[in-house]
C-alpha positions, 0 to 999 in steps of 0.5 A, a space after each residue: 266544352 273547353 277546348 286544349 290543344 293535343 299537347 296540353 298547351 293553352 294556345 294563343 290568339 291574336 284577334 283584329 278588334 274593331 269595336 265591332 259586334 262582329 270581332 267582340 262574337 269571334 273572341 268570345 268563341 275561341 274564349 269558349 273554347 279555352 283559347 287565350 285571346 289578345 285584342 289588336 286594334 290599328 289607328 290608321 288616322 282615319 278611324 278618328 272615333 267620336 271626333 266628330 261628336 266630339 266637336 259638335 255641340 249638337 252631338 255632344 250628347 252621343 257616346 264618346 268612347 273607344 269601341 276597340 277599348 271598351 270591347 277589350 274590357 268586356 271580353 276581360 282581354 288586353 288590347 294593343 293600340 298599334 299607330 300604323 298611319 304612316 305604313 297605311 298612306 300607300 294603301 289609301 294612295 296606291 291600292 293594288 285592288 282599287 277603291 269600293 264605292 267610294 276612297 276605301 280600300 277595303 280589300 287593301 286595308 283588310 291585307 294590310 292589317 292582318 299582315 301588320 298582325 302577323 307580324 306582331 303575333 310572331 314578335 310576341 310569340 302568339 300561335 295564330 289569327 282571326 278575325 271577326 269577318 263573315 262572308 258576304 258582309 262586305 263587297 269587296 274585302 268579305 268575298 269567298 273569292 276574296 277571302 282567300 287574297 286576303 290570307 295569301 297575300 298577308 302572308 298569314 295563310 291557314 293561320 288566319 282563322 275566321 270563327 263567325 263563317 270558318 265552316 264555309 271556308 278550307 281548315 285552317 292549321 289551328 283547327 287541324 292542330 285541335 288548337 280549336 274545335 271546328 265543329 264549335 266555329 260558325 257558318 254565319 254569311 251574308 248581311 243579315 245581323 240576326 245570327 250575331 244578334 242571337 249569338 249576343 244575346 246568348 253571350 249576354 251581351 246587353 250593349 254594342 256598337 251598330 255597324 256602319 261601315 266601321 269608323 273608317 271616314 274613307 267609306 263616307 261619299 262626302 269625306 271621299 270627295 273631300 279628300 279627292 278635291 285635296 289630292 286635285 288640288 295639290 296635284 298629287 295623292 298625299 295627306 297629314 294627320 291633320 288634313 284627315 281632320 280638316 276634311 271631317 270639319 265645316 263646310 268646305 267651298 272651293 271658290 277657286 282651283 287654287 283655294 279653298 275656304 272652310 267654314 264653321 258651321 257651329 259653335 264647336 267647329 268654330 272653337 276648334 278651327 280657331 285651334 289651327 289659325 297659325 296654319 292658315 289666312 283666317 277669316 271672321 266677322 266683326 260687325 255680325 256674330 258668324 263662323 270663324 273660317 280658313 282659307 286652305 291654298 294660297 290667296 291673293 287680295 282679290 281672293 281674299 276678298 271673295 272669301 270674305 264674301 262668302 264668309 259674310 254670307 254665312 253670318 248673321 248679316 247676309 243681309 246687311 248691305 256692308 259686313 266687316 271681316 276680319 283678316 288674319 295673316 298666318 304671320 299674324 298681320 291682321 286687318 278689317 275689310 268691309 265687302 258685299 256679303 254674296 247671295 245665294 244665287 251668287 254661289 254655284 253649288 260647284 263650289 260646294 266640296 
């Protein structure tokens, strides 16, 4: 049953498309429902999709697409790529609701968004929100308790229509209005995927994306810890575009508090550090094929040293008794050193990021 607001008029909606099964299920449901459905999709910096695969060679095979695209296009919708990465450090470094598990600020990020939606509903004359949350799917932001902070404090109140578990939550105004039929919305809860995947299934929908914490890097433990020894490092909560990727590539092994080494572990990895040698001391091996490494933080020739060490012991001749390295200057100035490549008993795994 197609579903017409009480004057006549087809009623618009703005939906926060993630890539997700989640978000793709709750336009189709208003699209059911005769509702016209715009997809809006946020790059924060941390939702860097297929990069990964992308740079590495062993998974160079996997899908490298746009998930948040890709759904727009099977659902027949326009979606809007919003760049919000600047707005969005003070809800990575300042989180009012504190971080999950890890450096994620769910409930942060989920007010964020949807405020930075509203906004742009109201801009573009669009008559109301949704989303594809469902209860109890995620611990902090997909709470009954906190479902409600997310409406109020985006300010998008009842305007915020979530299709997939409306039924377990108040009306909202677009279904008071008979904008859309509550009795056609969903009461699905919880972290059982099986409802969604009926409901797929139904839709015909043949292929989508798996859930795994979205593509937000913040929720992945060893990211985090990466980004919390950056932060130590400098002594305070800030991050670049580019340190987002850095973080997400090599191995990275701070010998020192005020240093930092990181090492390709691959042959893609190597490609694009070599991409970022201006920025940083760079490091590799000549005698030996090996990884091309940066060192991130300021080095003095003895640390330099002790990074060519390490640089050694993760090239072909660990051991060798001499391997010689390359050393170049972020001016350019560039020279070999031969060192000791460092055994394994030599490197404590503290020094592991």
């Amino acid at each position: 049953m197609t579903k017409i607001s009480n004057d006549n008029t087809q009623r618009k909606a703005v939906a926060l498309v993630s890539g997700g099964l989640d978000s793709m299920l709750a336009v189709k449901v208003l699209q059911e429902q005769g509702v016209h459905v715009e997809g809006i999709n946020f790059f924060t910096g941390f939702c860097v999709e297929g990069h990964t695969h992308a740079i590495r060679k062993k998974d160079r095979d996997k899908p490298k697409r746009n998930n948040a695209l890709w759904v727009a296009e099977q659902l027949g919708i326009k979606l809007h790529i919003l760049d919000v990465s600047e707005d969005y450090k003070d809800v990575v470094i300042n989180p009012k609701h504190g971080y999950g598990a890890n450096l994620n600020p769910c409930l942060d990020c989920k007010g964020f968004m949807v405020k930075q939606a509203m906004a742009w509903m109201e801009k573009n004359d669009f008559d109301f929100l949704i989303t594809g949350e469902v209860m109890g799917q995620r611990p902090m932001s997909q709470r009954k308790d906190t479902m409600p902070v997310v409406s109020r404090e985006s300010g998008a109140g009842d305007l915020l229509l979530r299709p997939l578990c409306a039924k377990l939550l108040p009306e909202t105004l677009p279904e008071r209005e008979g904008w859309v039929d509550r009795d056609q919305l969903l009461d699905f809860s919880g972290r059982n995927r099986k409802p969604q995947m009926a409901l797929a299934e139904k839709f015909g929908f043949k292929e989508y994306a798996q859930p795994a914490g979205g593509c937000c890097f913040l929720t992945d433990a060893n990211y985090s810890s990466k980004l919390a020894d950056l932060w130590q490092a400098r002594g305070e909560k800030t991050y670049e575009i580019d340190d987002i990727v850095m973080l997400k590539v090599g191995r990275h092994l701070r010998p020192k508090p005020h240093f930092k080494l990181i090492i390709a572990r691959e042959e893609g990895e190597t490609n694009f550090l070599r991409g970022y040698r201006k920025n940083y001391i760079s490091l590799n091996t000549v005698s030996h094929s090996g990884p091309i490494s940066l060192i991130d933080g300021e080095a003095d020739e003895e640390d330099i040293e002790l990074a060519a060490r390490l640089v050694a012991r993760f090239c072909s001749g660990r051991n060798a008794d001499l391997v010689t390295v390359n050393v170049i200057q972020k001016s350019g100035e560039s020279k070999d050193i031969d060192v000791k490549p460092l055994t394994a008993d030599e490197i404590p795994q503290e020094w592991y990021v």
